[in-house]
C-alpha positions in Angstrom: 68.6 347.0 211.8 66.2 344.3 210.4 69.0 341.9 211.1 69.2 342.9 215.1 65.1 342.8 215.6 65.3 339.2 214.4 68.0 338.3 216.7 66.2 339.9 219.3 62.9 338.5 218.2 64.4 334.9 217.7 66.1 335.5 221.5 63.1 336.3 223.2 60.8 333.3 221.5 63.7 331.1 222.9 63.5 332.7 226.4 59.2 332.5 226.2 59.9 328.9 225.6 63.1 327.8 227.4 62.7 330.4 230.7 65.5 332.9 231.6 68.0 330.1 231.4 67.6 330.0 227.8 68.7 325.9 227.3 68.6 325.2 223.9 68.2 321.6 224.4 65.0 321.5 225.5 64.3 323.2 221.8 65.7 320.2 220.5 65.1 317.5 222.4 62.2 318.1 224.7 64.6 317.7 227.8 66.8 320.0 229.7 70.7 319.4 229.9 69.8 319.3 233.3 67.6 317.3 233.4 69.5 314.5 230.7 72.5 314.9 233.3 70.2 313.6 236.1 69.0 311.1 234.5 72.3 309.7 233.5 72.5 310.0 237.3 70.2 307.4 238.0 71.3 305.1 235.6 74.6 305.0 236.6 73.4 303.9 240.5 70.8 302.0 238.7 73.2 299.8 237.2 75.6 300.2 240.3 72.9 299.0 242.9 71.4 295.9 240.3 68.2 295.9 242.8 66.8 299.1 244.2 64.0 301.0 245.2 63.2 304.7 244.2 64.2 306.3 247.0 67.5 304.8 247.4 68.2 305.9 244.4 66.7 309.5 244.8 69.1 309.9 247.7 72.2 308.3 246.6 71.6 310.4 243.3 70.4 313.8 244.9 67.3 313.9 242.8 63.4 315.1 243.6 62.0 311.4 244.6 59.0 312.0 242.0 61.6 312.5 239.0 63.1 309.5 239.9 60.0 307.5 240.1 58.9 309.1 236.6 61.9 307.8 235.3 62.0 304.6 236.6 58.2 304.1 235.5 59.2 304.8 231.8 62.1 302.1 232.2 59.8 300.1 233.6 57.7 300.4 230.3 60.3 300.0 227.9 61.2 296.6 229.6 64.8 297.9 231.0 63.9 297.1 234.6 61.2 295.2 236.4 59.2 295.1 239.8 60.8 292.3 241.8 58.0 293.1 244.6 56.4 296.3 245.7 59.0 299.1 245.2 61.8 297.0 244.5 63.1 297.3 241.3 65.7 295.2 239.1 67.6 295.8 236.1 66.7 292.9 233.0 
């Protein structure tokens, strides 16, 4: 009995954090499965396209045009891409 309330206990602190879907990845990693498979998305056209701008890639990769420009920032700041002119981006 003690065993089951902290299965259910443990199940429904993973649901108040995670949502109905229950993804455990976001416990561990801070990002959804979903979310890492679009982003592996992008860099695959990324790396297909060499130069791009966001939405190019937001329609060739089916993703919400502000994800892809979140991304793209953060690459932008790690020094992975850079801004050949306004919205065009390159890879390094």
């Amino acid at each position: 009995e003690d065993v089951e309330k902290a299965i259910e206990l443990k199940e429904k602190s993973i649901k108040e954090i995670c949502g109905e879907q229950m993804d455990v990845d976001i416990l561990h990693t801070g990002v959804s499965s979903k979310e890492r498979s679009e982003y592996r998305r992008i860099d695959e056209i990324i790396h297909e396209l060499g130069q791009f701008s966001v939405e190019e890639v937001a329609e060739k990769a089916g993703v919400d045009i502000l994800k892809v420009q979140q991304y793209i920032d953060k690459l932008r700041k790690e020094g992975v891409i850079y801004e050949v002119e306004k919205g065009v981006y390159r890879l390094i």
